[in-house]
N, C-alpha and C positions, 0 to 999 in steps of 0.2 A: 401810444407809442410802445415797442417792445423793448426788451432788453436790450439787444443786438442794437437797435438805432440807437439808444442812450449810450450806450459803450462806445458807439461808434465817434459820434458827438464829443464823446469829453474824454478823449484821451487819456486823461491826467487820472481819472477812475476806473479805468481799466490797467491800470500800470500799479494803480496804489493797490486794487484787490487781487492781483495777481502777486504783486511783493508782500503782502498780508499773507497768502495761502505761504509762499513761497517760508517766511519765518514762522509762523506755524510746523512746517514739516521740519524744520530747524530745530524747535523747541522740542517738538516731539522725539527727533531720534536723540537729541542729547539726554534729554531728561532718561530714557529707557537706554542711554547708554551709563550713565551713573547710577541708574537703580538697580542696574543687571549684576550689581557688585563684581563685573571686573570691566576695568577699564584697558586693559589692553585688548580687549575684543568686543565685537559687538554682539557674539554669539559665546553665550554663561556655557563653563562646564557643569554639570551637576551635582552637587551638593554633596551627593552622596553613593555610596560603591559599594558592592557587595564583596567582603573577603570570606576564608578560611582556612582556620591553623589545622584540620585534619582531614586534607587531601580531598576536601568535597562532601565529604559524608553530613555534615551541617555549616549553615551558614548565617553571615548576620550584616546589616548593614552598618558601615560606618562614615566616616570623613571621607572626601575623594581626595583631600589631599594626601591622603596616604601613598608611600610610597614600596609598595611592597617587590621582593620581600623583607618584613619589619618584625621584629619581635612584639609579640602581644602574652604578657605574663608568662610568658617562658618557652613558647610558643612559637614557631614559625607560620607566620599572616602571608597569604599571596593573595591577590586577585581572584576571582574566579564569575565566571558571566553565568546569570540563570536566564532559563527560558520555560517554557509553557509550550503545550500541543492542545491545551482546552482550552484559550480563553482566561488563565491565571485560575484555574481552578484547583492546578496541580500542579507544583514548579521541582526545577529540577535543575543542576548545577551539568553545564554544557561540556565547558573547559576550563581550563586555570589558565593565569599569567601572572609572569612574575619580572621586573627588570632585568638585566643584564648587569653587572656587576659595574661598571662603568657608565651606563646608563642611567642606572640607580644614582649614582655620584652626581650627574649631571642633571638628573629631574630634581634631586632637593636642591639644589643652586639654581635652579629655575623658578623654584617655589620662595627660596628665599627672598631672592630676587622682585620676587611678583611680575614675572616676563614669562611669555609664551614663545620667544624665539628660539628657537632650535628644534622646539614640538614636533617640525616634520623628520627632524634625522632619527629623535626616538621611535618615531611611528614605523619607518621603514628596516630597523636591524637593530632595536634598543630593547625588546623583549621578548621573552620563550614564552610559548603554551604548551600544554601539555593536558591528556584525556581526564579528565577526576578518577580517583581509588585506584591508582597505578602506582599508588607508593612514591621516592624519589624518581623514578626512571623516564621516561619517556620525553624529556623537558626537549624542545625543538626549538631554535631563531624564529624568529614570524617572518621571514623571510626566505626560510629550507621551504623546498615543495611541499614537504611534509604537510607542514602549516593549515594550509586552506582543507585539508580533510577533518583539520583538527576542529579548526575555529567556523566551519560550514554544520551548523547542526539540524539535523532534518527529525520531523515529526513519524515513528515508523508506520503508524497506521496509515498516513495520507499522503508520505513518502514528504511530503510537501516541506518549505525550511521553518522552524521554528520561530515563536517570540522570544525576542528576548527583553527581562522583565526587568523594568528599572527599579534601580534602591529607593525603599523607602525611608 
């Protein structure tokens, strides 16, 4: 006798192995939703971010919960995203960002918080970028036209877009 006939037969073992699978997948996304150490989502931010207090020229990883920009030893800390044209052979500091003065206000009452709600109004008009070793000048909304030339960075040999390299 095959599977399918025994199932067919006893009803009662096919309703119990199917409610079995069913709290197993249960267990699982709970468990990987508490391990992920944050609970208000099911998808982790990353640990970790790359900033720099001198316009790009060096850079170093720290906390992502940072909220820049932040004073670091006396210093002015922004954001700044790296990438790679080799495969992480060679990195390189794409653009900067940095909060918006009100947005800033509003991402550490987020953090304090421990809430991801409002995440999407930051995303869309809550911080500037701007090219690396441009000095103060150049700072744009992520939301001017501007924007997308800034934060679009292409590889010049293969014209193609770059990696961008996550903190370690």
């Amino acid at each position: 006798m095959g599977i399918r006939e025994t199932l067919n037969r006893n009803p009662g073992i096919s309703a119990g192995a199917v409610g079995g699978v069913i709290v197993l997948a249960l267990i699982y996304i709970i468990y990987n939703w508490y391990t992920s150490g944050n609970s208000s989502s099911l998808h982790s931010a990353p640990a970790k971010a790359w900033y720099t207090v001198d316009d790009g020229k060096s850079y170093c990883a720290d906390s992502a919960d940072k909220v820049p920009p932040y004073d670091y030893q006396g210093k002015t800390a922004v954001l700044c995203h790296v990438f790679t044209c080799d495969h992480d052979k060679t990195r390189f500091v794409g653009y900067l960002q940095r909060y918006t003065a009100r947005a800033k206000q509003k991402r550490e009452e987020m953090i304090a918080k421990k809430t991801i709600v409002g995440l999407e109004e930051l995303a869309s008009s809550g911080y500037e970028v701007k090219r690396p070793l441009t000095g103060d000048s150049g700072w744009v909304n992520n939301n001017d036209q501007r924007a997308p030339s800034i934060m679009n960075i292409t590889c010049k040999e293969t014209k193609s877009l770059a990696e961008e390299v996550p903190a370690e």
